[in-house]
N, C-alpha and C positions, 0 to 999 in steps of 0.2 A: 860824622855819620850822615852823608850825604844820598837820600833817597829821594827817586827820581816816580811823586804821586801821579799817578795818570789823571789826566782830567775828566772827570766824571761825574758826576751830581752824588749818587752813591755808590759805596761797597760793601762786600759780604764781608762776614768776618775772615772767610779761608784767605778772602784775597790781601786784607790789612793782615794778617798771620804771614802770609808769605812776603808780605813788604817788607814787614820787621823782622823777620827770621826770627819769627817764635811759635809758639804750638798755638791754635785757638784758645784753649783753656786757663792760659795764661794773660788774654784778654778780656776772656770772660771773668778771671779773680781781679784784675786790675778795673773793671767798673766796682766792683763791690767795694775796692778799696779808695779809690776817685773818683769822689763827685764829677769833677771834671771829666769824667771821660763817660758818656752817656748816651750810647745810641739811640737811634730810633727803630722802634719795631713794627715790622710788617702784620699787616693782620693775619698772616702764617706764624707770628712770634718768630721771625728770623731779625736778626739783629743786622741794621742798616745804618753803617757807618758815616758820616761826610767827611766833606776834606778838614774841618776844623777838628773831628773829632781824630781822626789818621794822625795830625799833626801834633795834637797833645799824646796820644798814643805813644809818637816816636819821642817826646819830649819824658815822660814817663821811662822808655825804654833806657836814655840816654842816663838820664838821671841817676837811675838804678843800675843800670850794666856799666857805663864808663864812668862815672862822679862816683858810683860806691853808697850813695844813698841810701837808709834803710827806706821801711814803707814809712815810716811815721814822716822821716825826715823830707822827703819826696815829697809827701802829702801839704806839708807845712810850707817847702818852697816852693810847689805849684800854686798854692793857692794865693800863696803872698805877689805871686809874678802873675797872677789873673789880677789879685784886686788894685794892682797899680796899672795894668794894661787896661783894667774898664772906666778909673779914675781919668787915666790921659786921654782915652776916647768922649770919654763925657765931657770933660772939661772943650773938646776942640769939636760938639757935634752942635749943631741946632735944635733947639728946644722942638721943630718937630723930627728931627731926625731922633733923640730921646722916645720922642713918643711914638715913632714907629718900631724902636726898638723894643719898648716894652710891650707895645700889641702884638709883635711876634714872637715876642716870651711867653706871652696871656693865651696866645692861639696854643705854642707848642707843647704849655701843658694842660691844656683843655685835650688836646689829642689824644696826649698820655692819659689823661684820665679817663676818657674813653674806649682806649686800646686798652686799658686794665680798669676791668668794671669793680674790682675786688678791693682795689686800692679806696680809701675812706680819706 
């Protein structure tokens, strides 16, 4: 399932819907059901995509539409295929390259917390 991401900083949801040949709404159940897949929102509350988020997207899509995956079992092998993907990044990154990594985890969701003044 070879798709061809335009290079962009970000996307709307219609345009990651038409990448993957599926409806919006089927994006928007797929964040409630994967952490992993977690846009960021505009202060319009429009939902803005990046390229890492497209690509678990399509990784989601595969999982479920070609592998036959349910949601639990999708759920369970993404996650397991992130926590070894951040183990072999850590293990091969620089103790400051770690620490930049998690000051732009600390910023991204200082935003979100921000962008949702309701969230506690």
């Amino acid at each position: 399932m070879a798709v061809d991401i335009p290079d962009k900083l970000y996307y709307k949801i219609g345009e990651v819907a038409a990448l993957l040949r599926v409806k919006t709404h089927v994006l928007r159940y797929w964040e409630t059901e994967f952490k992993a897949l977690q846009p960021v929102k505009s202060r319009s509350n429009q939902r803005l995509y990046r390229r890492k988020d497209v690509e678990t997207a399509l990784l989601i899509k595969d999982l479920l539409y070609r592998q036959g995956f349910t949601i639990a079992g999708a759920r369970k092998k993404l996650m397991s295929d992130m926590s070894m993907d951040e183990l072999s990044e850590q293990s091969a990154a620089s103790p400051a390259e770690v620490l930049q990594h998690l000051k732009t985890d600390l910023q991204r969701i200082r935003q979100r917390l921000l962008d949702n003044p309701d969230v506690e």
